[in-house]
C-alpha positions in Angstrom: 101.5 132.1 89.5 104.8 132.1 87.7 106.5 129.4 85.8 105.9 127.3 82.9 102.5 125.1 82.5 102.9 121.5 83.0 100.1 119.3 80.5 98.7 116.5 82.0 97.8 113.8 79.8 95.8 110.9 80.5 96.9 107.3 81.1 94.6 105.1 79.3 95.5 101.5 81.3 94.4 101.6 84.9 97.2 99.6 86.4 99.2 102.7 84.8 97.7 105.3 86.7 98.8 103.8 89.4 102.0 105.4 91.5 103.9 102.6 93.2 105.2 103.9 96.3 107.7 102.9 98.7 105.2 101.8 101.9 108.1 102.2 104.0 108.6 106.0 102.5 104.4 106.5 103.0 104.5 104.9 106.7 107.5 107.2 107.8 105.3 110.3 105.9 102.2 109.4 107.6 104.6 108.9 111.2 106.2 112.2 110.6 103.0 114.4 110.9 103.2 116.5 113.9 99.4 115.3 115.2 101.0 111.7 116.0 102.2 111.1 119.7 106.2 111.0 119.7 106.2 107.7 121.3 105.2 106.3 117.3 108.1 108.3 116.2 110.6 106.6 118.6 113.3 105.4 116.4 112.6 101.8 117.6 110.2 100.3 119.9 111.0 96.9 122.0 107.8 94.5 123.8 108.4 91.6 126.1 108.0 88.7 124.4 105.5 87.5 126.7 104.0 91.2 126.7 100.2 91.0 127.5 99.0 92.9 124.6 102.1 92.7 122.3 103.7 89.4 123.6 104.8 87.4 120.3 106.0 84.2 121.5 104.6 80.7 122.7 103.4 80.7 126.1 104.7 77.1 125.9 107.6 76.7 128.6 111.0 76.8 126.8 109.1 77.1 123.2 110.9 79.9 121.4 108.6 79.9 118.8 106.4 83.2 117.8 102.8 82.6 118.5 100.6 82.2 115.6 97.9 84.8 114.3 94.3 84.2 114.9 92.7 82.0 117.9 93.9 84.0 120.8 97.4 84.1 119.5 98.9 82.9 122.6 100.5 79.5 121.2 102.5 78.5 118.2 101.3 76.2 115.3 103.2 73.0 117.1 101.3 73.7 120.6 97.9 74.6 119.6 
């Protein structure tokens, strides 16, 4: 090995040993590897709103409201 030695001290707070990283930068790390399927690569992926597994809005008639999490998901807060 050439080059100079790097000294590592310790960091004596936990919540200092810490590296804060970008999620976005991790996700698009973790995306990159060349085991994931190229469709999670796509630059941007599109659903139906009314998608069976991905839908995200009201199955309310004329409700353009996002359905809400947990409880089947398949109505808003207003309609549920």
């Amino acid at each position: 090995m050439s080059g100079d030695l790097v000294v590592l001290t310790p960091v004596a707070s936990p919540t200092e040993r810490r590296v804060s990283r970008d999620r976005l930068e991790v996700l698009s790390a973790l995306l990159s590897a060349p085991t994931v399927p190229e469709i999670f690569r796509s630059e941007l992926m599109r659903f139906d709103p009314f998608d069976p597994v991905y839908g995200w809005r009201c199955r309310v008639v004329d409700c353009p409201a996002p359905a809400a999490h947990g409880g089947g998901g398949l109505l808003c807060t207003i309609h549920r």
